[in-house]
LUMMI-131503 format. One record per residue (C-alpha): residue number from 1; residue in one letter; chain; y, z, x. Coordinates in nm, 3 decimals. Layout:
N
(NUM "A" "A" (Y Z X)) ...
//
This chain:
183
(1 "X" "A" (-3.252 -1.666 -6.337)) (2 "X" "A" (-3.261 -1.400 -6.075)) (3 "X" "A" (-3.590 -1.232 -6.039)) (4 "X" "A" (-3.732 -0.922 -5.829)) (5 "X" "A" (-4.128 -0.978 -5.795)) (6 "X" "A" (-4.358 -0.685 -5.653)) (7 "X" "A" (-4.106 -0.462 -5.598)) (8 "X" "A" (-4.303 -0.134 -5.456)) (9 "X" "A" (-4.095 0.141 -5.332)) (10 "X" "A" (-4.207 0.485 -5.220)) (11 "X" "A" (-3.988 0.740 -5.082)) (12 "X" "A" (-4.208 1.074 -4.915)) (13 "X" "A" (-4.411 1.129 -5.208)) (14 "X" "A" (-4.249 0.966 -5.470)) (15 "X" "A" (-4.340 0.670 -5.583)) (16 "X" "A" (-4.018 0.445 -5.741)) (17 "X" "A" (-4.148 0.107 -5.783)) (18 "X" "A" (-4.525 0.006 -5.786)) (19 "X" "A" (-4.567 -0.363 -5.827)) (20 "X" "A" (-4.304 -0.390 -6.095)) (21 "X" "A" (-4.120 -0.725 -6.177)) (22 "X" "A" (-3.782 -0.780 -6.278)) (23 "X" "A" (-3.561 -1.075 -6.439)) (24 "X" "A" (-3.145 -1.105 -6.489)) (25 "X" "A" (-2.991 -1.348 -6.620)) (26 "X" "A" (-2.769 -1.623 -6.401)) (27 "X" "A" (-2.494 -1.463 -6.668)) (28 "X" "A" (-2.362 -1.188 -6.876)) (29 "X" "A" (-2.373 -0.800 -6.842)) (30 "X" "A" (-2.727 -0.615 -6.777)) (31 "X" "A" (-2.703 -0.267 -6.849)) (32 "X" "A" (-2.966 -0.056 -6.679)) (33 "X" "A" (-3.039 0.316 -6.757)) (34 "X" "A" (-3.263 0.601 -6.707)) (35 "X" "A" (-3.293 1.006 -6.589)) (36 "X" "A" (-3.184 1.043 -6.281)) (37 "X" "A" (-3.411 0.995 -5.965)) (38 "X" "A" (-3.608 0.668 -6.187)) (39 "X" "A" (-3.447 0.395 -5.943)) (40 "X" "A" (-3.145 0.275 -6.088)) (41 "X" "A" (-2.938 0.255 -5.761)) (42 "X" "A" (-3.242 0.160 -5.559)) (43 "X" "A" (-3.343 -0.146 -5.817)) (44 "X" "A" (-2.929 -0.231 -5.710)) (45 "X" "A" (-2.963 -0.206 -5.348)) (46 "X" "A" (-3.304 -0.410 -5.319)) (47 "X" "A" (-3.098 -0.721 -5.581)) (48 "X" "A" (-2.787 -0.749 -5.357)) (49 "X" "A" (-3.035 -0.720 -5.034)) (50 "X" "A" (-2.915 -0.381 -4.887)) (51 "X" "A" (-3.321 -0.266 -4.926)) (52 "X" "A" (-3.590 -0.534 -4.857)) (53 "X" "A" (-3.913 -0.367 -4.936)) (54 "X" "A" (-4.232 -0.545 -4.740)) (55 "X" "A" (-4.349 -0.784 -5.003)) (56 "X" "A" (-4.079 -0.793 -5.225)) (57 "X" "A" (-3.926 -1.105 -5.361)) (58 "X" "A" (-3.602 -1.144 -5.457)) (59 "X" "A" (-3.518 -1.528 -5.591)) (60 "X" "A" (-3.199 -1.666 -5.771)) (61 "X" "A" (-2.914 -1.514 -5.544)) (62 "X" "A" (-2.909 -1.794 -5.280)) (63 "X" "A" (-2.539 -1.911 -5.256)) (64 "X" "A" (-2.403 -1.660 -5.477)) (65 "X" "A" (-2.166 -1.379 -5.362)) (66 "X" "A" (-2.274 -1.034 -5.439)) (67 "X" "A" (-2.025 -0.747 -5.427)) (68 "X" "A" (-2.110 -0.364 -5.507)) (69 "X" "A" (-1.978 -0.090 -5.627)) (70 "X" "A" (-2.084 0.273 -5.528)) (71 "X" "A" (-2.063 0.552 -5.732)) (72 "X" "A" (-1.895 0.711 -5.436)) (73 "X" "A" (-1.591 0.465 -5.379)) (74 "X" "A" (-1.599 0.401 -4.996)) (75 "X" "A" (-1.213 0.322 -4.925)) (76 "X" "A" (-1.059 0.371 -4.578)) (77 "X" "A" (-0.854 0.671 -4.642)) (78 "X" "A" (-0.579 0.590 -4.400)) (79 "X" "A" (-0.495 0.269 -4.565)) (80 "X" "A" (-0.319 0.199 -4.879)) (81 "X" "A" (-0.515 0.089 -5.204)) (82 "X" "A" (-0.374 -0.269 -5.124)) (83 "X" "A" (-0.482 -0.295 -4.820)) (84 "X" "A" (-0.852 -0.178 -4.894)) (85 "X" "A" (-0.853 -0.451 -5.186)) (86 "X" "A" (-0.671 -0.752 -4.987)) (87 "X" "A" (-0.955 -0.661 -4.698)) (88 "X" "A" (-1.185 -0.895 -4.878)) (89 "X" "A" (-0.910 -1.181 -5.034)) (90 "X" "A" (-0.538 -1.256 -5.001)) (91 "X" "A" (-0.256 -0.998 -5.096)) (92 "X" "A" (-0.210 -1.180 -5.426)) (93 "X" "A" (-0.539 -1.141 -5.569)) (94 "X" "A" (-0.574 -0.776 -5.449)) (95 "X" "A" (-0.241 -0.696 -5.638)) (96 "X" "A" (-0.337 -0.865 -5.910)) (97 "X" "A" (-0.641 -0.712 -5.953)) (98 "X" "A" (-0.468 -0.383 -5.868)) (99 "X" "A" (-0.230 -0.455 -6.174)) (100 "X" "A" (-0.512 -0.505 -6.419)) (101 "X" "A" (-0.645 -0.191 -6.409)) (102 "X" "A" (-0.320 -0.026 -6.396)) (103 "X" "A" (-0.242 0.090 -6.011)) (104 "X" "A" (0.171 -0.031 -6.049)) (105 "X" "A" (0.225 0.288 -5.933)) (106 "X" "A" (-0.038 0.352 -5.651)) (107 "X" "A" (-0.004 -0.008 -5.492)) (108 "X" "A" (0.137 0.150 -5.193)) (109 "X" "A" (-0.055 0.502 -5.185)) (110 "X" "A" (-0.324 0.569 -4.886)) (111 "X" "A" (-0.647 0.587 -5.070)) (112 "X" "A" (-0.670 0.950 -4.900)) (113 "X" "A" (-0.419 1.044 -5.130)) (114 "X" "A" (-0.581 0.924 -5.456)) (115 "X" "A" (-0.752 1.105 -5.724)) (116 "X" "A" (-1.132 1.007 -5.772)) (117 "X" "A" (-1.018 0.781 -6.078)) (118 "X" "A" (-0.766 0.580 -5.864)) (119 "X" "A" (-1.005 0.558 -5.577)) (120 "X" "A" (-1.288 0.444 -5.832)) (121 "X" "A" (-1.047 0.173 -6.003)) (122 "X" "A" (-0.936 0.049 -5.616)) (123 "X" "A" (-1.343 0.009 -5.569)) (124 "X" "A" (-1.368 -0.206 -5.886)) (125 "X" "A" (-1.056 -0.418 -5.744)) (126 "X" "A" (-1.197 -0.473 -5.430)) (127 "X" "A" (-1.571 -0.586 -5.552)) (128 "X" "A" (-1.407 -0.831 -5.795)) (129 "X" "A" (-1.152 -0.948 -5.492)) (130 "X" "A" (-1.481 -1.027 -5.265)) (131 "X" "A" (-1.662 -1.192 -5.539)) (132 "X" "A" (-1.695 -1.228 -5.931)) (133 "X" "A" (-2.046 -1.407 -5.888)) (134 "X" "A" (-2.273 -1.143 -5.896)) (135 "X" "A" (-2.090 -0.770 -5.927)) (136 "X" "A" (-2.324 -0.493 -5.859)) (137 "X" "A" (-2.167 -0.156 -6.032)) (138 "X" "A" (-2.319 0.235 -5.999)) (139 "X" "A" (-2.166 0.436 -6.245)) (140 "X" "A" (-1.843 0.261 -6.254)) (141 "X" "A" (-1.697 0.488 -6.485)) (142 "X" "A" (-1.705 0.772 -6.313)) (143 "X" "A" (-1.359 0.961 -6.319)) (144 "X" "A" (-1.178 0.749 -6.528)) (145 "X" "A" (-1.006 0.833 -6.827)) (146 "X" "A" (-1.090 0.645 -7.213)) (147 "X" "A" (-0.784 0.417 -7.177)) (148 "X" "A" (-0.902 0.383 -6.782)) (149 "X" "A" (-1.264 0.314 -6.878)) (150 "X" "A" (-1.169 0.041 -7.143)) (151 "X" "A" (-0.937 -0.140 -6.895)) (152 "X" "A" (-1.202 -0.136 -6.621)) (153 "X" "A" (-1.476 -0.270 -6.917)) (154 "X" "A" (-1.230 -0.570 -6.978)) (155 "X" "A" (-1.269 -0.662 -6.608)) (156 "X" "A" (-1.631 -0.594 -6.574)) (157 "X" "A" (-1.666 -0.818 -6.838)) (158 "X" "A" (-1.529 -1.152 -6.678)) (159 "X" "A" (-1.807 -1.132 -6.396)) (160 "X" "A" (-1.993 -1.416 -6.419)) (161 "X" "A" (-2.297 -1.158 -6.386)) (162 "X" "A" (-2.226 -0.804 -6.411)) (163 "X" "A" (-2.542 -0.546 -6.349)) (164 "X" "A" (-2.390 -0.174 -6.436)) (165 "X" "A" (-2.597 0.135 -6.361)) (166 "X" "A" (-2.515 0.429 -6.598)) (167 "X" "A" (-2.627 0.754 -6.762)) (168 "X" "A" (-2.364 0.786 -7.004)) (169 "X" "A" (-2.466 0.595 -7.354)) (170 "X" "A" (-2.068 0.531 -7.501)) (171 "X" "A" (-2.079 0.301 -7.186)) (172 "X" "A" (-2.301 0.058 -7.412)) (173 "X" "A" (-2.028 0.054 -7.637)) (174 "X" "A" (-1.781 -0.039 -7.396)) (175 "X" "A" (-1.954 -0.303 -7.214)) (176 "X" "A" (-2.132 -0.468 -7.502)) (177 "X" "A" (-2.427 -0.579 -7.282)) (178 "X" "A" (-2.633 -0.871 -7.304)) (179 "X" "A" (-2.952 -0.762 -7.160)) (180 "X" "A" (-3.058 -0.361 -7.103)) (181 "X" "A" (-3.300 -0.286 -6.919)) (182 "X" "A" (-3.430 0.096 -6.947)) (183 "X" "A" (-3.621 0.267 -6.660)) 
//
């Protein structure tokens, strides 16, 4: 069980988080949603570490990988999409990965030449190269086509834990969570 204890987060005036507790489980697919601004991407950033409140806890992640996935993909546009995946794992499992969600063609294509659906898909690849442990995802689906959306699902779904942040509801559908947790 991974658990977030007394998480309190304020940013100016706005209060995020006051005291609030959180559990996921050591597997499966969390789904979290909410309106924009609640602190879907923030609850994300504090469980992978990126944000350490003062007084926060965060228990159940020692010796497990954590990768992430932004909802702005962060590729480095002068290299192809596999060289941003095999930055993290061997050639081989970058093209594989690459193959699964249906890059044949864009292999060899400098992510500053891909549309916002490639460069999303590359993202995916590359979190799932670095580590299927824990896979952190913000809006995942973001520019990607239905056939797109339900190839990326199919990977999501092998995590070993998978927590996906997302406003759109079909995503429910596609996912098939085991846990949702609404903020």
């Amino acid at each position: 069980m991974i658990e977030i204890r007394n998480l309190s987060l304020r940013f100016d005036e706005k209060t995020v988080f006051e005291h609030s507790d959180f559990s996921f489980p050591d597997e499966g697919i969390v789904l979290i949603s909410g309106v924009s601004g609640i602190g879907k991407t923030t609850l994300l950033r504090v469980l992978c570490g990126l944000l350490k409140p003062s007084g926060c806890v965060v228990t159940g992640t020692e010796g497990r990988k954590c990768s992430f996935v932004f909802q702005e993909p962060r590729l480095l546009e002068h290299m192809t999409a596999l060289e941003n995946v095999a930055l993290v794992s061997d050639k081989r499992t970058a093209e594989d990965l690459l193959l699964r969600l249906n890059m044949e063609q864009e292999l060899h294509q400098k992510a500053g030449e891909l549309s916002g659906g490639q460069k999303q898909r590359v993202s995916i690849a590359r979190a799932f190269a670095y580590s299927d442990d824990i896979v952190l995802l913000d809006e995942p689906f973001s520019g990607l086509d239905e056939q797109n959306k339900r190839t990326a699902a199919e990977l999501i779904r092998t995590a070993r834990l998978a927590v996906v942040v997302s406003h759109d509801p079909t995503d429910e559908e596609l996912l098939k969570p085991d846990r949702k947790i609404r903020l």
